[in-house]
N, C-alpha and C positions, 0 to 999 in steps of 0.2 A: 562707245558714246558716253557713258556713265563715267568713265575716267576724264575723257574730253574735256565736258563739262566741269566735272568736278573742279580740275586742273583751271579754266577760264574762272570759275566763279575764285577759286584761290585765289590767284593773281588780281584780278581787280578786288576784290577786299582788303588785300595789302595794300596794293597802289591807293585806296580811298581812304586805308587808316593813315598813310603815309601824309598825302596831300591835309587832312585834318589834324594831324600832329604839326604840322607846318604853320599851318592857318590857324592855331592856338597857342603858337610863340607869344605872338604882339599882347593875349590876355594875360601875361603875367604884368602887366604893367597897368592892365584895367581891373573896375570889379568882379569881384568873382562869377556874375550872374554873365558876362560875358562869355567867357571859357564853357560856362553851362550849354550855352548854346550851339556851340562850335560843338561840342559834346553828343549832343541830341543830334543836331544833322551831321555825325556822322553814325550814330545809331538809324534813322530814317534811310541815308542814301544805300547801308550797310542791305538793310532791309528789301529796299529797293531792287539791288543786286539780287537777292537772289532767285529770280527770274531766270538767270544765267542757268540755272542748277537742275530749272526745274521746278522749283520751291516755291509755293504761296501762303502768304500768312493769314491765319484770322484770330481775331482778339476777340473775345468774346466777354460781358458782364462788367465795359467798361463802365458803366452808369452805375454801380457799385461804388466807384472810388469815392470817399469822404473826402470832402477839402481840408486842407489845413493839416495840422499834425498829425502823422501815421508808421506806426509800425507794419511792415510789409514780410509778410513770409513768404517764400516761392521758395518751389519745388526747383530742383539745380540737375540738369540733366548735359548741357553741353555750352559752349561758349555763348552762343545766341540767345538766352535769357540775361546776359549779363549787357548788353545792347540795349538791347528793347526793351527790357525795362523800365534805362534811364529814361526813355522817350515818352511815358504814360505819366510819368507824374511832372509835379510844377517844380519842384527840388529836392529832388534825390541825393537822399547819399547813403553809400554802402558800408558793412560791416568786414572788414575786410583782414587779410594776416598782414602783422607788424613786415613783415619779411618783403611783401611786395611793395609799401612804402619807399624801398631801398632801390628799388631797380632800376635804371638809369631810364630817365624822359617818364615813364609809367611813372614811378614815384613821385616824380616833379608834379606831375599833371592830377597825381593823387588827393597830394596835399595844397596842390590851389583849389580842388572843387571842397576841400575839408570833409575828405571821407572819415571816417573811424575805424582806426586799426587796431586791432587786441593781438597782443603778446601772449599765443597760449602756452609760452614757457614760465608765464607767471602764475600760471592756475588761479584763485581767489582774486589778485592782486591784478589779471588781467582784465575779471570780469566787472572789480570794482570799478576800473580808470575806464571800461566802454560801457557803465551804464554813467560814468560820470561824462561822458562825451555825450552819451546817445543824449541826455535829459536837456544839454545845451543847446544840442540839436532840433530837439523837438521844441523847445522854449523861443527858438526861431522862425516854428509854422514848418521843420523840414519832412522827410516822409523818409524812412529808413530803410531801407531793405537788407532783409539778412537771410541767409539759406538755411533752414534749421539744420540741416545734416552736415553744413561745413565744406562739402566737397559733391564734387558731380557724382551720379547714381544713374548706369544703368536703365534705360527699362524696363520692368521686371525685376529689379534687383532689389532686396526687402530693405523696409528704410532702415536708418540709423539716425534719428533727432536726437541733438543733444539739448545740452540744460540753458546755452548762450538765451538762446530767444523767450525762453519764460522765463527767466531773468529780466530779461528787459520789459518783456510784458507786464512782470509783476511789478517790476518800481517802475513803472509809467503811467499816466494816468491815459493814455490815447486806445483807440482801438487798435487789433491788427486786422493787417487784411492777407485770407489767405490767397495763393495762387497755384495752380496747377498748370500742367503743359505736358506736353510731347516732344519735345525739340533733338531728344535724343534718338529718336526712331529716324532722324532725315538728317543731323548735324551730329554724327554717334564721338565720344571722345577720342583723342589720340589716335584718330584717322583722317585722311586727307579726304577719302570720300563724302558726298555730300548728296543725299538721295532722293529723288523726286517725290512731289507727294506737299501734303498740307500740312505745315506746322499750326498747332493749334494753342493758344494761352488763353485761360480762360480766369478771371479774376472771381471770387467767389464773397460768400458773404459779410462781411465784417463781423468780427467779435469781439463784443463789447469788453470794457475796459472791466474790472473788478471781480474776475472771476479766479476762485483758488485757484493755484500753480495746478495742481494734480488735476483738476477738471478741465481747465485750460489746454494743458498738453497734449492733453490725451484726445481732446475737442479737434485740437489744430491737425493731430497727424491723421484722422479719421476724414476729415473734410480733404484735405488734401492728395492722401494717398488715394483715396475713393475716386474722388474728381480724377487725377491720374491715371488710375487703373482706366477708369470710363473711357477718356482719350484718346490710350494708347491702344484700347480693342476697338475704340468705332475708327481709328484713322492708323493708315499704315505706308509705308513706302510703295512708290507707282511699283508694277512691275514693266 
């Protein structure tokens, strides 16, 4: 049953990415806040699916989000944070690798929402051009989202934050806001499986703008891995 499923909830999430790559041709020819949208429903209907699975979502500490300019850190555990979270803010845009940029239709569709790609074969020189993207960004009311550790993680699997996000923190004048989640315990990496049970994202406290790099970091991975931790032991896959 658990393959079944899994296997139905597959299929219609392609079929729905498909149909939304379709139905956001016509926005390269509109503004960009159009494609935003086509964007978001199909983050929603994505969401919706997965009922298919088994799967129910709850967001928790929405009433947290600051309007207006915001650096966003969330915890990166499986494909399904990168979804939904475009769906909670008013304009999103992510931190994302030069490399994906490139990808046929994915790249196209990158660079009309005007994400931010860094080059980490540039080291200094990548980090200077995405806080010089991110400050343009933010100078337009946008909301950023960036995964401190770079790459998905396990459950349980001890973090790895690097230097990207307080870098940004520190030459910005905005808050960030941190986020936790579980999404790998029911959507696990590089498995087709997909497990019953409650995906849970929980938005956490914002932290304010001005605070040193080394108190900051250490602030951000505390709040988050904690909040993590909590998630992932009150909420587990159905049996």
């Amino acid at each position: 049953m658990l393959a079944l499923r899994s296997i139905a909830f597959n299929l219609l999430f392609y079929v729905n990415l498909l149909l939304h790559v379709i139905a956001a041709i016509p926005t390269f020819a509109l503004p960009r806040s159009m494609f935003m949208r086509v964007a978001k429903s199909w983050g929603r209907t994505s969401n919706a699916l997965l009922a298919v699975a088994g799967i129910r979502v709850e967001l928790r500490g929405l009433e947290k989000i600051p309007p207006g300019a915001l650096l966003v850190a969330a915890k990166h555990q499986s494909v399904w944070e990168t979804f939904t979270l475009f769906t909670l803010f008013d304009d999103p845009a992510y931190v994302l690798k030069r490399e994906l940029m490139w990808i046929p239709v994915f790249g196209w569709y990158a660079w009309k929402s005007d994400m931010i790609p860094i080059d980490r074969a540039a080291r200094g020189g990548a980090l200077a051009g995405m806080i010089a993207r991110a400050r343009e960004e933010f100078a337009r009311g946008r909301q950023i989202i960036i995964f401190p550790e770079g790459t998905r993680t396990a459950p349980g699997a001890p973090p790895a934050y690097r230097q990207g996000v307080v870098h940004l923190y520190a030459q910005s004048d905005v808050p960030c806001l941190p986020v936790a989640l579980n999404s790998g315990l029911f959507w696990p990496r590089r498995r087709f499986l997909r497990y019953p049970g409650t995906i849970v994202l929980e938005v956490l406290d914002p932290i304010p703008p001005g605070l040193p790099r080394e108190e900051f970091a250490a602030l951000l991975e505390q709040e988050i891995e904690t909040a993590t931790d909590r998630l992932v032991s009150e909420t587990g896959p159905a049996s």
